[in-house]
LUMKE-213820 format. One line per field, with one value per residue (C-alpha): x, y, z; chain; residue number from 0. Coordinates in pm, 1 decimal. Each point is the difference from the previous one (the first is absolute). Example, Ala and Ser with C-alpha at 12.3 -4.5 7.8 and 13.67 -1.06 7.14 Angstrom:
2
c1	c(1230.0 | 137.0) $
c2	c(-450.0 | 344.0) $
c3	c(780.0 | -66.0) $
ch	c(A | A) $
i	c(0 | 1) $
//
This chain:
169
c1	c(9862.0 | -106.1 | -226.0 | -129.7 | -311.6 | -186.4 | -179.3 | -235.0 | -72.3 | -238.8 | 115.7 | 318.9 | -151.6 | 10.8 | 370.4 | 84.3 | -176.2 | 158.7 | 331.3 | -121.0 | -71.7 | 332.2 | 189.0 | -151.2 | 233.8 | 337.6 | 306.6 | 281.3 | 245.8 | -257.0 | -11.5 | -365.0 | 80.1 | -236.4 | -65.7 | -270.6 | -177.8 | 132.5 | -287.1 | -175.6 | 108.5 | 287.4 | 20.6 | -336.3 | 77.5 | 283.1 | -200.4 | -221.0 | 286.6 | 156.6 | -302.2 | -21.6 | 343.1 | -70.3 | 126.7 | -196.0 | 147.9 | -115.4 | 136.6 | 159.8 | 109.0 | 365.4 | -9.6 | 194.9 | 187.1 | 99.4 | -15.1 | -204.9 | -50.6 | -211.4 | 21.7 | -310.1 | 66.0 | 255.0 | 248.1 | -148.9 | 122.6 | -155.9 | 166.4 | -93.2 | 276.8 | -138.6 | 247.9 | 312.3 | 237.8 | 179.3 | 59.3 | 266.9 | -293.4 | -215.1 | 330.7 | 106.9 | -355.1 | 124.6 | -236.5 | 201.1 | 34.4 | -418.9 | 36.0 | 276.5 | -253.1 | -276.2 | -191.5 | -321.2 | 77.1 | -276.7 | 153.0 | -190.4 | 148.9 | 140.5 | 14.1 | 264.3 | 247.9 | -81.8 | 360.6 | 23.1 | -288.4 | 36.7 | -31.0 | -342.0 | -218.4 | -379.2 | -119.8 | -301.3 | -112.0 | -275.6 | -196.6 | -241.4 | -312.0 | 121.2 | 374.0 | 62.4 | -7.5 | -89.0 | 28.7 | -212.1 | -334.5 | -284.7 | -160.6 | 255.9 | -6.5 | 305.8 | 165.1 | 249.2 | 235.8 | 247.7 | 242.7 | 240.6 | 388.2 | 207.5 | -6.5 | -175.2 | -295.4 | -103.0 | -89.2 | -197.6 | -217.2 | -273.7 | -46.2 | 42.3 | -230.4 | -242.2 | 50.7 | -85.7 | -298.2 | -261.0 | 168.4 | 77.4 | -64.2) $
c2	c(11839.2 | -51.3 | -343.1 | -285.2 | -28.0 | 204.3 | -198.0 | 52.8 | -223.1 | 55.7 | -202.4 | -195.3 | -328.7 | 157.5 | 141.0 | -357.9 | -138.5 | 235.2 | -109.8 | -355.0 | 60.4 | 171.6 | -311.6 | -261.7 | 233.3 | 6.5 | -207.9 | -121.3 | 277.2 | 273.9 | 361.5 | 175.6 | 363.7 | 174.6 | 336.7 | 214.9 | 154.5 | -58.5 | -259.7 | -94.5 | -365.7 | -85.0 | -315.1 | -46.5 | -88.7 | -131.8 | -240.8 | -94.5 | -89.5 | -216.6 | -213.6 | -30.3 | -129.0 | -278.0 | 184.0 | -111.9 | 198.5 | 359.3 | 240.4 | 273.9 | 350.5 | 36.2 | 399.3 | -96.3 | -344.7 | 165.3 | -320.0 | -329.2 | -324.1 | -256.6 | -305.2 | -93.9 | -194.6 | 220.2 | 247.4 | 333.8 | 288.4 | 307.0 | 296.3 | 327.0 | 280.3 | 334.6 | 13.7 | -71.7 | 330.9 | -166.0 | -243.2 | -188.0 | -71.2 | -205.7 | -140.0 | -100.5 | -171.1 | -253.1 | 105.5 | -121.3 | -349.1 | 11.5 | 29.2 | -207.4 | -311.6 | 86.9 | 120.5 | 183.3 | 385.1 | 260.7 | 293.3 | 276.3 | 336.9 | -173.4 | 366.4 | 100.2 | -290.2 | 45.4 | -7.0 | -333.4 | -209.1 | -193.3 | 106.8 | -174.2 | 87.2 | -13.9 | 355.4 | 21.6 | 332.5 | -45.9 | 332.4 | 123.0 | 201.1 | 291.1 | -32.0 | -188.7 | -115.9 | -347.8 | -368.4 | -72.0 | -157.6 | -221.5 | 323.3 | 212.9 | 42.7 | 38.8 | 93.6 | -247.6 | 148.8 | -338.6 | 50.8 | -290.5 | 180.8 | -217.7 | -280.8 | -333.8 | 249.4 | 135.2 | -391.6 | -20.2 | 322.1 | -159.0 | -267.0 | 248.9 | 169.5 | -261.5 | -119.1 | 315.7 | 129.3 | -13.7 | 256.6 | 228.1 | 384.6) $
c3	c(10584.7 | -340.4 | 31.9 | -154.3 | 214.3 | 255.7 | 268.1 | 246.8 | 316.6 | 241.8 | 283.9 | 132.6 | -99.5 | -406.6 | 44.1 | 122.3 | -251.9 | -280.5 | 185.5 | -60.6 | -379.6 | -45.0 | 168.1 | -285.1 | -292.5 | 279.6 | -67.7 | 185.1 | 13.0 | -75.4 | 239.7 | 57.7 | 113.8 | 219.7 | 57.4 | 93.6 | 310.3 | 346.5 | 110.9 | -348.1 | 3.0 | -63.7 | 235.3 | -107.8 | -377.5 | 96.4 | 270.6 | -315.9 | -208.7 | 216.1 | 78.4 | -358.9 | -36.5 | 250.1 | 342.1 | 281.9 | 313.0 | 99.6 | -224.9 | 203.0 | -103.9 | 21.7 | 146.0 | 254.3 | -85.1 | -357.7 | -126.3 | -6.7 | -176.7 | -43.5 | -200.3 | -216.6 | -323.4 | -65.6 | 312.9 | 43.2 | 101.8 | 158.9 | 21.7 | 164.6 | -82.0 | 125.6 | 259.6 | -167.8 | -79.1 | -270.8 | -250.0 | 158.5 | 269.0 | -251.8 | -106.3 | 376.2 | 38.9 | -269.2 | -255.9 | -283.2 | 112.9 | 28.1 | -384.2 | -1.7 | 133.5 | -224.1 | 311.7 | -102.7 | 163.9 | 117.2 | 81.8 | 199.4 | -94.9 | -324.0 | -160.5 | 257.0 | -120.7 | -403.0 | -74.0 | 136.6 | -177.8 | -280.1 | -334.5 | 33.0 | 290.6 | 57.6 | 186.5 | 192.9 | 134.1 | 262.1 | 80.1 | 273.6 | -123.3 | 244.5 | -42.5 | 300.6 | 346.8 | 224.3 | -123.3 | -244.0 | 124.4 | -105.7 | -80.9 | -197.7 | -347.3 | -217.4 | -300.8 | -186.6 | -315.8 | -126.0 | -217.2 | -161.9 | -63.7 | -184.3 | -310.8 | 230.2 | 113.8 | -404.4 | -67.1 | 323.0 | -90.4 | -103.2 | 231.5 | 268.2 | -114.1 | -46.6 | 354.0 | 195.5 | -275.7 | 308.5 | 179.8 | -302.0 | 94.1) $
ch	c(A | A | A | A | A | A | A | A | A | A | A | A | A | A | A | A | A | A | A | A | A | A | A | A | A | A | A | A | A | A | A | A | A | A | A | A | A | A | A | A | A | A | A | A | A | A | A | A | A | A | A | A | A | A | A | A | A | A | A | A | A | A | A | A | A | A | A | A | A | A | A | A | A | A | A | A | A | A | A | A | A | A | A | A | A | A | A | A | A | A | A | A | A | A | A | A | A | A | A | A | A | A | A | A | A | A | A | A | A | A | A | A | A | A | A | A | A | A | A | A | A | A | A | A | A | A | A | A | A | A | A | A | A | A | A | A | A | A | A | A | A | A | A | A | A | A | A | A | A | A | A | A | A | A | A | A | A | A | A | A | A | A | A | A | A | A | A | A | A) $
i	c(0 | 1 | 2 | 3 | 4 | 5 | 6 | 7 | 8 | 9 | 10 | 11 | 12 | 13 | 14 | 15 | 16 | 17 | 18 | 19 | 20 | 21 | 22 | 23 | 24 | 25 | 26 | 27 | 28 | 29 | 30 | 31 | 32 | 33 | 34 | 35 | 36 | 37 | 38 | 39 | 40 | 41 | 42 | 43 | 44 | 45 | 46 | 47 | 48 | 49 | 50 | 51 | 52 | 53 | 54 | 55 | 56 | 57 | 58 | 59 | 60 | 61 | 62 | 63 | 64 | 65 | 66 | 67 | 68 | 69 | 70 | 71 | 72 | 73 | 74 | 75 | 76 | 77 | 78 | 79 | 80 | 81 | 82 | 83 | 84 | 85 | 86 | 87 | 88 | 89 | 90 | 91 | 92 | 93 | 94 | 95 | 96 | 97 | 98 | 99 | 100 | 101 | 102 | 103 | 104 | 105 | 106 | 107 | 108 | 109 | 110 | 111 | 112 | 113 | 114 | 115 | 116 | 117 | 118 | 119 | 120 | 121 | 122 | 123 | 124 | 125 | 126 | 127 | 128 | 129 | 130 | 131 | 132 | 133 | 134 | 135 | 136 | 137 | 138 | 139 | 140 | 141 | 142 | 143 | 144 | 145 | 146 | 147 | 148 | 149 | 150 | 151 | 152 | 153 | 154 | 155 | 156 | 157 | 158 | 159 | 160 | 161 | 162 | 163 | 164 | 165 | 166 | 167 | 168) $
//
């Protein structure tokens, strides 16, 4: 992935807290892709992002649920697609009538359903230092490369970049 911004965190609490800072420049309706390392955080952005947005119960990974949602001041949606086969899966979750609502969407595995995103998305690739592993800890550092796609992320550029300048690589 060609990216805006390369990050680097050095613990959970900073990869929620870049999840935070990300969550201040997301609108109704947008989709945050993310990709990355088995284990590097996924959840764990996500976790920040949501608290951000004003969710207050735990924030769960969907592994196993494929989907869940929370309501904040806007509905979220969490995704997790690495075990779907096909399209029609994502499809059969009702994940057009999550954009449909203007539900906020973070989609682990996002890569894997590229053909069914927007024409605007926000990507976040999270990274492990040794290419992967556990759940992230309080301890593990990791790499962060976001990249806007699409015409509502090239006006948010800047202020994207201005919210997440402490943890530029």
């Amino acid at each position: 992935m060609g990216s805006w911004l390369e990050l680097s965190t050095a613990s959970a609490k900073e990869t929620r807290a870049v999840g935070a800072a990300v969550a201040g420049l997301l609108s109704p309706g947008d989709v945050v892709s993310l990709t990355g390392d088995l284990g590097a955080g996924k959840t764990t952005f996500v976790q920040g992002a949501a608290a951000a947005l004003g969710v207050t119960q735990p924030v769960l990974s969907p592994s196993f649920t494929l989907v869940r949602e929370y309501e904040g001041a806007r509905p979220i949606s969490h995704l997790d697609v690495y075990r779907l086969d096909r399209l029609q899966d994502v499809l059969d979750l009702g994940f057009e009538e999550m954009l449909d609502r203007g539900a906020t969407v973070f989609i682990e595995w996002g890569d894997a359903i590229e053909d069914l995103l927007r024409d605007s998305f926000l990507e976040v690739e999270l990274r492990l230092p040794n290419g992967g592993g556990d759940e992230q800890t309080d301890d593990d550092a990791r790499r962060l490369a976001i990249e806007g796609h699409g015409p509502t992320w090239d006006p948010r550029r800047e202020r994207l970049e201005a919210a997440t300048r402490q943890w530029t690589a």
